[in-house]
Structure formats: structure tokens, C-alpha cells
C-alpha positions as CSV (number, residue, x, y, z in Angstrom):
1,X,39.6,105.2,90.7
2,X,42.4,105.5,93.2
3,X,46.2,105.8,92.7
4,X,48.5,104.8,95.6
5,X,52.1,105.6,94.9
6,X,55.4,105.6,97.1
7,X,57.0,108.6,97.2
8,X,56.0,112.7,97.6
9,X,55.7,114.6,94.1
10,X,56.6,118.0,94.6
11,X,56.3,121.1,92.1
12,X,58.0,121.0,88.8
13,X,57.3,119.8,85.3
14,X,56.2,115.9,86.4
15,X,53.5,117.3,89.1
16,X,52.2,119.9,86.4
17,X,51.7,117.0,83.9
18,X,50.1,115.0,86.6
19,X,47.8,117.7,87.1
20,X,46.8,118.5,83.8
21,X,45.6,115.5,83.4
22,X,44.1,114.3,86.4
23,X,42.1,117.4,86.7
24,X,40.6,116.5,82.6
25,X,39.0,112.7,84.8
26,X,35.6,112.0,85.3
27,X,35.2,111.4,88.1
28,X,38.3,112.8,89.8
29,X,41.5,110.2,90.6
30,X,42.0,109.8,94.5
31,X,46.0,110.2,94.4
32,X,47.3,108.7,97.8
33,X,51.1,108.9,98.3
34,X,52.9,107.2,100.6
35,X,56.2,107.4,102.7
36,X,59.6,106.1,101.4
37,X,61.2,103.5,102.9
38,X,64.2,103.7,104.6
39,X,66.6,100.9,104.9
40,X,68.7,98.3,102.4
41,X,66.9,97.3,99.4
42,X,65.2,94.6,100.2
43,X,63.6,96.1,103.8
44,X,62.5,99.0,101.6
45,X,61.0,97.1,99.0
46,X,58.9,95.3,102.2
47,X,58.1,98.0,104.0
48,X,56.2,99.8,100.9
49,X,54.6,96.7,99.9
50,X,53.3,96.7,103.1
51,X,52.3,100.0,102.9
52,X,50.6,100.0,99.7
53,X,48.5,96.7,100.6
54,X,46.9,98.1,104.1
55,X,46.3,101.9,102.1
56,X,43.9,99.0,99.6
57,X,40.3,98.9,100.2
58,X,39.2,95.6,100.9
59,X,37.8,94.8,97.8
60,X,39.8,96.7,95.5
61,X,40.4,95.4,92.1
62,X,44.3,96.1,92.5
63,X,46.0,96.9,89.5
64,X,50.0,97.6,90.1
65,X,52.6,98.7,87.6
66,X,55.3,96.6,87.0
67,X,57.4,95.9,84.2
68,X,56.6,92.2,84.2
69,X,53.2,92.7,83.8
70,X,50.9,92.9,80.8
71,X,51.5,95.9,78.3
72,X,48.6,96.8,76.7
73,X,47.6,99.7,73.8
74,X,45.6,102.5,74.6
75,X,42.2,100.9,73.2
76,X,43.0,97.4,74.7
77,X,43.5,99.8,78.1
78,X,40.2,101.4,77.8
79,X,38.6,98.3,77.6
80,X,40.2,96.5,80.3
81,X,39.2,99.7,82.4
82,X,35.5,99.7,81.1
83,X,35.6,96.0,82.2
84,X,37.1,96.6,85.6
85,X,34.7,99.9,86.5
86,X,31.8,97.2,85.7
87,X,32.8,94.7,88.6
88,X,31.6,97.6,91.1
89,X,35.0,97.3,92.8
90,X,37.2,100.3,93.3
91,X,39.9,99.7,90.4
92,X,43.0,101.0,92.4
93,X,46.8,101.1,90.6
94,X,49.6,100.9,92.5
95,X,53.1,102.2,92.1
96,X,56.0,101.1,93.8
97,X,59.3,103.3,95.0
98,X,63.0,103.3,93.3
99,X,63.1,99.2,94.5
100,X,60.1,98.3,92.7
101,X,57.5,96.5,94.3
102,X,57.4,93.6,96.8
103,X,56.5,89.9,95.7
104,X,53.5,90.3,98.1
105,X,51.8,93.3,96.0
106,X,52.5,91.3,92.6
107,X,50.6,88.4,94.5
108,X,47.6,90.5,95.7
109,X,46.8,91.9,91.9
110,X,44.0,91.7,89.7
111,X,45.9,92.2,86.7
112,X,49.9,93.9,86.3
113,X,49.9,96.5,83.9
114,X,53.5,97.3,82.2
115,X,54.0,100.6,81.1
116,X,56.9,98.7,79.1
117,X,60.2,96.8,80.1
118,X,62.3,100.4,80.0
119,X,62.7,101.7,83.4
120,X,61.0,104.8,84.0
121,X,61.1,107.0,87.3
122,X,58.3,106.7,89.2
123,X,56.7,110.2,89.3
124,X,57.1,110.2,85.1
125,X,55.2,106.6,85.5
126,X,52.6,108.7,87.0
127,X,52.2,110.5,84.2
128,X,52.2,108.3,81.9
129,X,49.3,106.5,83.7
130,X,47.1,109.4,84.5
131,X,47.3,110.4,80.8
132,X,46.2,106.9,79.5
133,X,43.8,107.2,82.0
134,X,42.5,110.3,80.3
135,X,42.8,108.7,77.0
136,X,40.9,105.7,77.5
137,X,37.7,108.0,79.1
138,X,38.1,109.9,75.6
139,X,37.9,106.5,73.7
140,X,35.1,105.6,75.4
141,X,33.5,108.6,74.7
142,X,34.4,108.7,71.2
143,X,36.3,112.0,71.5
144,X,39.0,112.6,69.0
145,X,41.6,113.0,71.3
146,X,43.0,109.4,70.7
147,X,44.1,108.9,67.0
148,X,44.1,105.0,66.5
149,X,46.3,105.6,62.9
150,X,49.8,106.2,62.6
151,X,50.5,109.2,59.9
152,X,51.0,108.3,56.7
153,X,54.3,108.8,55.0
């Protein structure tokens, strides 16, 4: 799996979270960040969508984040990614800068995950992906990480 995100994470509480859970995947995430745009909204917004879509392998089952896209639980998740790892095609997620992503990236997907309609910085989006990524290998496996039931009252 592959992540390709606008934007340069360096140290601090988001890049430790990042890493404590990317290092837990089998087999490792390939993280690829890219440069931030410069420019008025709109020509930033272009210019990273046009990044993120040459940094895509040709056949890449494209998966970006956006909050008009699908929100799924954690076990609906690790299905979907069971499904997608089947199709033999690199199942990459995308993640856009402070502007969001271009029309032409929403175009190219496979499927848009939401992560929810709050807006969330990008690098805690990160986070929040890598660990779901985590959970849905522990579903599959049947590890009790993931705990399906609320608590009781």
C-alpha cells in the first residue's frame, strides 16, 4: 500500500503517531509526500492534483480522502481493503493540502473514503488513516485489538 500526501510532516506528536503505527503494517506503507503549492487557492489546489496524479502508478487502485466521499466503519474498512489488495493493483490513498483536492483527483478514484464531514488537518488525517489501516490488518487477523461493542452502561 502507498500513501501520497501534500505536505512535509515534521517531528512532533502527529509524526510519532504516524510512526507508531505505520511501523505495526504488514507489509510496510510506502509514505510519499509531496511539495505544497504555492499560489491563490484555486492554482494550488491544481497544482497538487497534478502532483498527486503523476506520483500514481499506472494502475493504482486510487483511493483519496475527501469529505464527500464514502465513510465507512472500521470492519466495513477492512473489507473494502481485503477486496481492493485482491484486484492485484497497488491500493494507493491520497491526501490533499490545506485546499483540498482538485476535481481531477476526485475524477481519477476508485472509491473516496471520508474520514467524516468535520474538517481535520491534514497530517492528523494521516493518522487517522494509518491507524485504521492497522486496525483493519488486526480484524483480518482476528486480533483483539479492534473491539466491535460499545461498553455497556
Amino acid at each position: 500500500m502507498n500513501l501520497f500526501a501534500i505536505g512535509r510532516l515534521r517531528g512532533g506528536p502527529e509524526a510519532e503517531l504516524i510512526d507508531r503505527y505505520a511501523l505495526r503494517l504488514r507489509p510496510r506503507l510506502t509514505i510519499a509526500e509531496l511539495p505544497e503549492a504555492r499560489g491563490s487557492a484555486p492554482v494550488v489546489k491544481r497544482q497538487e492534483g497534478i502532483a498527486l496524479l503523476a506520483a500514481l502508478p499506472r494502475d493504482a487502485f486510487a483511493v483519496p480522502l475527501d469529505m464527500g466521499g464514502q465513510a465507512l466503519d472500521s470492519a466495513a474498512f477492512a473489507d473494502r481493503l481485503a477486496r481492493w489488495a485482491a484486484l492485484s493493483r497497488p491500493v494507493c490513498f491520497l491526501i490533499g493540502g490545506a485546499e483540498g483536492l482538485d476535481h481531477a483527483v476526485i475524477a481519477r478514484a476508485d472509491f473516496v473514503l471520508s474520514m467524516g464531514t468535520m474538517t481535520w488537518p491534514h497530517f492528523l488525517v494521516r493518522a487517522m488513516l494509518i491507524e485504521q489501516l492497522y486496525r483493519a490488518q488486526t480484524i483480518a487477523l482476528g486480533h483483539p485489538y479492534h473491539r466491535a461493542g460499545r461498553p455497556m452502561p
